[in-house]
C-alpha positions in Angstrom: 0.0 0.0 0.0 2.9 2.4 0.9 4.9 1.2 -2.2 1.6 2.0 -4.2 0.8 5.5 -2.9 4.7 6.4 -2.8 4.5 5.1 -6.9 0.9 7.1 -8.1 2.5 10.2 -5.8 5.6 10.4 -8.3 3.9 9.5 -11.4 0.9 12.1 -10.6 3.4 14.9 -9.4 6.1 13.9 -12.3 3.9 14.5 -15.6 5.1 17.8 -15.3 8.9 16.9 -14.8 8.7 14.5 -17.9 7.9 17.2 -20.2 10.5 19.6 -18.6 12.7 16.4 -18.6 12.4 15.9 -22.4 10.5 12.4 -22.0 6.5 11.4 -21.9 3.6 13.4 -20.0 1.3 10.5 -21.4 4.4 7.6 -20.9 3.1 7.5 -17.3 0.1 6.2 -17.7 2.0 2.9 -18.0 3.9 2.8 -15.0 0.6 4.1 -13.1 -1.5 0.9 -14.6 1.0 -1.2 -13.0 1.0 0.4 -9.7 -3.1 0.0 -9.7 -3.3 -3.5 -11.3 -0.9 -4.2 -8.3 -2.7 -2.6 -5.8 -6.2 -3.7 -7.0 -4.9 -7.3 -6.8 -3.8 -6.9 -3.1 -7.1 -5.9 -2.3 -8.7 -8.2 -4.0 -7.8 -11.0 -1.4 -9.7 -9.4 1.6 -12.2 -7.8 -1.2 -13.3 -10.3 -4.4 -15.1 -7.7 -6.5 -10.7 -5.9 -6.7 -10.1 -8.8 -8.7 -12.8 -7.8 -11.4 -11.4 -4.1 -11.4 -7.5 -5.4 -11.7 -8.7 -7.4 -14.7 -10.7 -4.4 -16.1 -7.2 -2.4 -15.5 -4.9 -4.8 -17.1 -7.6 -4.6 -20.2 -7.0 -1.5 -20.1 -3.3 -0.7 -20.4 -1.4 0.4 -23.0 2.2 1.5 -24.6 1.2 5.0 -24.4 4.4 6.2 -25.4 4.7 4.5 -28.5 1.2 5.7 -29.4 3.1 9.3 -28.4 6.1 8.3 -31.7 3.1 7.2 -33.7 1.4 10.4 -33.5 4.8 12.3 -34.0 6.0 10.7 -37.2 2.3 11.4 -38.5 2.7 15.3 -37.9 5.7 15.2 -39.4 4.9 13.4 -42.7 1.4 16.1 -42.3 4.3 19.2 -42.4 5.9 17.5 -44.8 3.1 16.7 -47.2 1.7 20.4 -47.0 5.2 21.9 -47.3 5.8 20.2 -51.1 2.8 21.1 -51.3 3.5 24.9 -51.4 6.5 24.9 -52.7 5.1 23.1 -55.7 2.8 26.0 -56.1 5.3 28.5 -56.0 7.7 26.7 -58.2 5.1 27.0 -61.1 4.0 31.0 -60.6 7.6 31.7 -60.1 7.8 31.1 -63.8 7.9 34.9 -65.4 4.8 35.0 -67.7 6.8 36.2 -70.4 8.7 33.1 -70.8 5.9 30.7 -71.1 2.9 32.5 -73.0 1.4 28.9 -74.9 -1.9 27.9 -74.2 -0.8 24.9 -72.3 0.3 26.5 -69.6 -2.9 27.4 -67.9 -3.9 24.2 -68.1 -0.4 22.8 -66.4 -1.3 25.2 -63.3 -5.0 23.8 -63.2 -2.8 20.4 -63.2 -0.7 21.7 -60.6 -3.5 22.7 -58.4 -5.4 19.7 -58.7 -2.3 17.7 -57.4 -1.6 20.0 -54.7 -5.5 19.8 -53.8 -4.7 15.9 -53.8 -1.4 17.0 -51.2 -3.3 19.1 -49.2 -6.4 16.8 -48.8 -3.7 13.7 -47.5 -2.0 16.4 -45.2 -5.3 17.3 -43.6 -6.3 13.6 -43.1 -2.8 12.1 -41.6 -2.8 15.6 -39.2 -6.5 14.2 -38.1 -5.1 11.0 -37.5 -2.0 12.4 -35.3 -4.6 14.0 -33.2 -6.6 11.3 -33.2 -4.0 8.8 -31.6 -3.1 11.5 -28.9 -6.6 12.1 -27.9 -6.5 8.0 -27.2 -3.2 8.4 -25.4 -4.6 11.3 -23.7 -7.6 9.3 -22.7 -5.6 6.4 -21.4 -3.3 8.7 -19.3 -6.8 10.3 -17.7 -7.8 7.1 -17.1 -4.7 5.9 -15.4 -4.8 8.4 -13.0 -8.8 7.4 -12.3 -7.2 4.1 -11.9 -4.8 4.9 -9.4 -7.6 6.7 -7.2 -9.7 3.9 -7.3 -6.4 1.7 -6.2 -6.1 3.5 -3.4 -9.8 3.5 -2.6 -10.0 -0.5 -2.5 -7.0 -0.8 -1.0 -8.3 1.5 2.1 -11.8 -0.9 2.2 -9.0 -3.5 2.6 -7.6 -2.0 5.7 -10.7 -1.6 7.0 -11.9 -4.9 6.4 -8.2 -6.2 8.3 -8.8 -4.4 11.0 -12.5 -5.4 11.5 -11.8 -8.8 11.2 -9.2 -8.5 13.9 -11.9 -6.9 15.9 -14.2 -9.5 15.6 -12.2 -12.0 17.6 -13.8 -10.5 20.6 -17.2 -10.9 21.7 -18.1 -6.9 22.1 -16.4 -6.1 18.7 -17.5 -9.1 16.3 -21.1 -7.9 15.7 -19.7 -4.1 14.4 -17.2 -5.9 12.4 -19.7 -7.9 10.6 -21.5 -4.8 9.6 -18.2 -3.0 8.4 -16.8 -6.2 6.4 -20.3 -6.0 4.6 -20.5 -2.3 4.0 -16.4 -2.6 2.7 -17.9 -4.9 0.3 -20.6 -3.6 -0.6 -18.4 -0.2 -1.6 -15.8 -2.3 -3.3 -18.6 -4.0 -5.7 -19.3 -0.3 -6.3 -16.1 0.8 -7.0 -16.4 -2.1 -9.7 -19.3 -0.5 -11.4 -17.5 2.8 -11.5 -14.3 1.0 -13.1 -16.8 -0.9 -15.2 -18.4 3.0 -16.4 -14.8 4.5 -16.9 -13.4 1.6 -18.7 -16.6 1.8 -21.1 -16.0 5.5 -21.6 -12.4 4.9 -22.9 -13.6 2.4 -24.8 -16.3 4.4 -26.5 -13.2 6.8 -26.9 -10.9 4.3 -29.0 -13.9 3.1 -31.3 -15.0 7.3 -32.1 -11.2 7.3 -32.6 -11.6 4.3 -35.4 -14.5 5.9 -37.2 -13.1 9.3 -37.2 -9.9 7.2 -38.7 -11.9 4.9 -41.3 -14.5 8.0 -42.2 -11.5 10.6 -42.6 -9.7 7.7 -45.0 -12.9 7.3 -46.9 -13.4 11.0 -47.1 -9.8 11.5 -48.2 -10.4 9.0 -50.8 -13.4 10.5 -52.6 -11.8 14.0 -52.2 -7.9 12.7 -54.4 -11.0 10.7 -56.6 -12.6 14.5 -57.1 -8.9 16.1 -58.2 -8.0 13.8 -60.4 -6.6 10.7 -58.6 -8.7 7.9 -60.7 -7.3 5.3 -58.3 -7.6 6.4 -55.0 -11.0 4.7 -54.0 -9.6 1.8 -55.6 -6.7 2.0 -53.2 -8.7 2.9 -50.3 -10.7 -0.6 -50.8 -7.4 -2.0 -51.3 -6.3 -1.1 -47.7 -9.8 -1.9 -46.2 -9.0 -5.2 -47.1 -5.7 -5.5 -46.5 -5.8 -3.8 -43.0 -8.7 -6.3 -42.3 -5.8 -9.0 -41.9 -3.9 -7.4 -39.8 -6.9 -6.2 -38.0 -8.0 -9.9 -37.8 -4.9 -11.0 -35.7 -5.1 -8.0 -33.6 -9.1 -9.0 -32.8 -7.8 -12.7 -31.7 -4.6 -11.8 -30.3 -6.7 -9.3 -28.5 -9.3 -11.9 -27.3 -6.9 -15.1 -26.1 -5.5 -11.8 -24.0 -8.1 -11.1 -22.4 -9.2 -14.8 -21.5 -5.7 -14.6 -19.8 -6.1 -11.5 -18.0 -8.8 -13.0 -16.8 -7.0 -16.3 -15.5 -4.6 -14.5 -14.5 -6.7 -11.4 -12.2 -5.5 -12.4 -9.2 -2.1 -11.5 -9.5 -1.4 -15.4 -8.6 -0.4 -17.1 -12.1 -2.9 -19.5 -12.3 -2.3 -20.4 -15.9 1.7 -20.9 -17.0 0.6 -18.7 -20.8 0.4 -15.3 -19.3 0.3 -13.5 -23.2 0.4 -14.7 -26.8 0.8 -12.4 -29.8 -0.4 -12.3 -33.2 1.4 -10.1 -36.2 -0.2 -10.1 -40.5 1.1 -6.7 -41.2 2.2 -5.4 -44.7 4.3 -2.7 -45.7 4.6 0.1 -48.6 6.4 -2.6 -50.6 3.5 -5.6 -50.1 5.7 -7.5 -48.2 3.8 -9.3 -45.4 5.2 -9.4 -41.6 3.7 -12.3 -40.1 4.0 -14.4 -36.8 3.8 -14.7 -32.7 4.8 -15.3 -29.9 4.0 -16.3 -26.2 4.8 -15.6 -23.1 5.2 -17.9 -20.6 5.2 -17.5 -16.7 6.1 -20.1 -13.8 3.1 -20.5 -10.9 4.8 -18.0 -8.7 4.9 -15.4 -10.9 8.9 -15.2 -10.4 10.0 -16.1 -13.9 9.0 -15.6 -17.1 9.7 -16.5 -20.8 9.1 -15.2 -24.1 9.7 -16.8 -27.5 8.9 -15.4 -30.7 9.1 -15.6 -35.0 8.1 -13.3 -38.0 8.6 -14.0 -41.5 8.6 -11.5 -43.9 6.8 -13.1 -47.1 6.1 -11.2 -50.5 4.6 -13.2 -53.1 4.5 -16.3 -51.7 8.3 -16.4 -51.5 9.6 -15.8 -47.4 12.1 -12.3 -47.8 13.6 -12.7 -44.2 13.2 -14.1 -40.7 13.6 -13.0 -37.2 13.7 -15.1 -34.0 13.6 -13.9 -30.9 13.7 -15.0 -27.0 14.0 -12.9 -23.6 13.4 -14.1 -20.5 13.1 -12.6 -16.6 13.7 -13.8 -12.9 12.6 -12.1 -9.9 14.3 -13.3 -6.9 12.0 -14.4 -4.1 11.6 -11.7 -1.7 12.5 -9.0 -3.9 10.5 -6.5 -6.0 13.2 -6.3 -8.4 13.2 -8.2 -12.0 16.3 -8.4 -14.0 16.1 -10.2 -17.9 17.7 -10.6 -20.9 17.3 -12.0 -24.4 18.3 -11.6 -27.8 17.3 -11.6 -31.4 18.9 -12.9 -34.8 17.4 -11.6 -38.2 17.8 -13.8 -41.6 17.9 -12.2 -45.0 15.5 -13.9 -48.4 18.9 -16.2 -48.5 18.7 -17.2 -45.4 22.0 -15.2 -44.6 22.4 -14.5 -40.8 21.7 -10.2 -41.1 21.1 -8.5 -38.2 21.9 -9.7 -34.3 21.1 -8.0 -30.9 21.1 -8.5 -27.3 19.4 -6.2 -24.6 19.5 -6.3 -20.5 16.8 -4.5 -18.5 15.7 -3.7 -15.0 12.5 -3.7 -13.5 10.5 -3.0 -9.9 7.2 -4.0 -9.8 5.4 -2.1 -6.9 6.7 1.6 -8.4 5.6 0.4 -12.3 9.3 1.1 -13.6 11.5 -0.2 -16.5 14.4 0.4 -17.7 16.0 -1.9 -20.7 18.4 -1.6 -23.2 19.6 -3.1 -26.3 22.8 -3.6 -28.5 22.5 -4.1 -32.3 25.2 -5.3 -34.8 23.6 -5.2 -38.7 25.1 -7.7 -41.3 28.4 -5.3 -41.9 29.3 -5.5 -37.9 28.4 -1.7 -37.6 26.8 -1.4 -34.1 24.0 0.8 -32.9 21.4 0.6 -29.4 18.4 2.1 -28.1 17.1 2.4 -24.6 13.5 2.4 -23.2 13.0 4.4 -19.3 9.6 3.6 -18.2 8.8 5.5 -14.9 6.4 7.1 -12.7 8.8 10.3 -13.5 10.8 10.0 -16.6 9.7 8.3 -19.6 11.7 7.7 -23.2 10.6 5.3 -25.8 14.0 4.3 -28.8 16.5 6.6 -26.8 20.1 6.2 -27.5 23.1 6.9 -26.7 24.1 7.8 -30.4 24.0 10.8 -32.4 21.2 9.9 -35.1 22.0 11.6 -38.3 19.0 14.0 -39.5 16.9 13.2 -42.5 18.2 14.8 -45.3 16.5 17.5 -47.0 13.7 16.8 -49.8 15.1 17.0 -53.7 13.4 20.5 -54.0 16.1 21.9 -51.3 18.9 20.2 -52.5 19.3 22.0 -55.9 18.2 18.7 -57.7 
């Protein structure tokens, strides 16, 4: 309980000192889930309906900070979109009048503007879809916070529910005790139809999120159809079907999860497959990424394993394959987890490409995680990356390298 408060008390007070800090306001929202899945299961051995709001917790946790990347990289292909954009624009009425006078040319600048119509038109719709993954991370950090309140509520019913039953050993005290350890449950089942309201709000959030998503892309569609595109509904059905794969494995990846979660609410691992993952994703070039993995837990809860394996596979022929393995021991008595894996990539010739190792560090009862991870590519040439997850500081594919900057489009280099 101390641990718990201690944790929430950081990662409420430190949202502030992650931005100043250069990491995540919205990265704490992990840590803080853990703290109140934690704390929720503690409580839920003196008070059964906890269990039900853990489980609801661990449904509803997510990697807040790579949602926060996500939504970066899409305002910065938006910029980038609406700059070429303009500078199109003013590449063609920079043209002096005088030196292009055919009756062609008005209709190259009605060509011009049509395309940068098309430009603008993407630029608006991948700017609403940054927004629209920070208003989920934003939603999932609110609710983190809720869920750290209503931690510390059960958790309180639990020590009042303790110190009634050690009242009740005596004659004079056991009747009052009775009528607290009813009332303390009765308020913890209510707490679990406020956690039942709130986790239906966020998820009423995510799914507005989706349509907003799907109906912009559909709009978008219609709008690069209207100036001139002739095959951009074609390749927005395209992508319906082909994000309905990938869409697929995330629905039953999403739903053996859950069944787990809920095996697993207690905190005691009741079931030795504590996670499984499912991956059909395909990229610019139609190459498919497809795979799993599981993770794997001893009774205790003190070690776990994970295993996984991708294949990269463009018409019909496999491109590459990655394996990977990590694993994590916490010694009994302590709240501290240390682990370590690896991962070994294969090219289409089944030529050994790209190796790594990482090491990380983690404490249970404050939610933080630190890891880090060494990468050698097929040439030997080395590079890492760090991840900090805390109730204070938070940095998602840090490293310790000076990353060179993108270089500048063809417009700006005189090309």
């Amino acid at each position: 309980m101390k641990q718990g408060v201690g944790a929430g008390a950081l990662g409420l007070g430190g949202a502030l000192m992650a931005a100043a800090s250069g990491g995540s306001i919205v990265g704490v929202h992990e840590s803080l889930m853990s703290v109140a899945t934690n704390m929720a299961q503690g409580a839920g051995f003196v008070l059964p309906p906890a269990f039900m709001v853990a489980f609801l917790f661990k449904e509803s946790t997510a990697k807040t900070t790579k949602l926060e990347v996500a939504a970066k990289d899409w305002a910065d292909a938006a910029n980038k979109l609406s700059e070429a954009a303009q500078t199109i624009r003013t590449m063609v009425k920079a043209i002096p009048y005088e030196a292009w006078t055919m009756d062609d040319r008005p209709l190259y600048e009605s060509a011009v503007e049509d395309f940068g119509q098309q430009l603008d038109a993407l630029a608006q719709y991948i700017d609403a879809v940054q927004i629209s993954i920070m208003v989920v991370a934003y939603a999932l950090f609110t609710y983190s916070i809720f869920a750290f309140g209503m931690a510390v509520y059960l958790d309180a019913l639990a020590i009042c529910v303790g110190a009634a039953a050690a009242a009740s050993v005596t004659v004079v005290g056991a009747p009052a005790s009775a009528t607290v350890i009813a009332e303390c449950q009765a308020l913890a089942s209510t707490g679990l139809t406020i956690t039942a309201v709130a986790t239906g709000v966020l998820a009423a959030v995510a799914t507005g999120v989706a349509m907003v998503m799907g109906g912009g892309a559909l709009l978008t569609a219609n709008s690069q159809q209207d100036n001139g595109a002739t095959g951009a509904f074609d390749a927005f059905k395209k992508a319906v079907v082909t994000g309905g794969a990938a869409a697929g494995a995330n629905l039953l990846q999403g739903a053996a999860n859950s069944g787990l979660n809920f095996l697993n609410r207690s905190g005691v691992k009741m079931f030795p497959l504590a996670e499984v993952d499912f991956d059909a994703d395909r990229d610019i070039e139609n190459t498919w990424n497809v795979g799993g993995g599981v993770k794997l837990t001893t009774p205790e809860g003190q070690g776990e394993a994970e295993a996984g394996y991708h294949a990269k596979i463009k018409d019909g022929h496999v491109q590459g394959q990655e394996l990977e393995a990590k694993g994590k021991w916490t010694h009994p008595g302590s709240d501290v987890g240390i682990g370590g894996g690896g991962k070994l990539e294969w090219d289409e010739n089944e030529n050994l490409k790209n190796k790594s190792v990482n090491v990380g560090v983690e404490h249970g009862p404050s939610g933080s995680k630190v890891e880090y991870e060494a990468n050698w590519d097929e040439n030997n040439k080395y590079s890492d990356k760090y991840n900090v997850n805390t109730p204070i500081f938070n940095r998602t594919d840090g490293s310790f390298e000076k990353k060179q900057e993108d270089p500048p489009p063809p417009w700006d280099q005189g090309l």
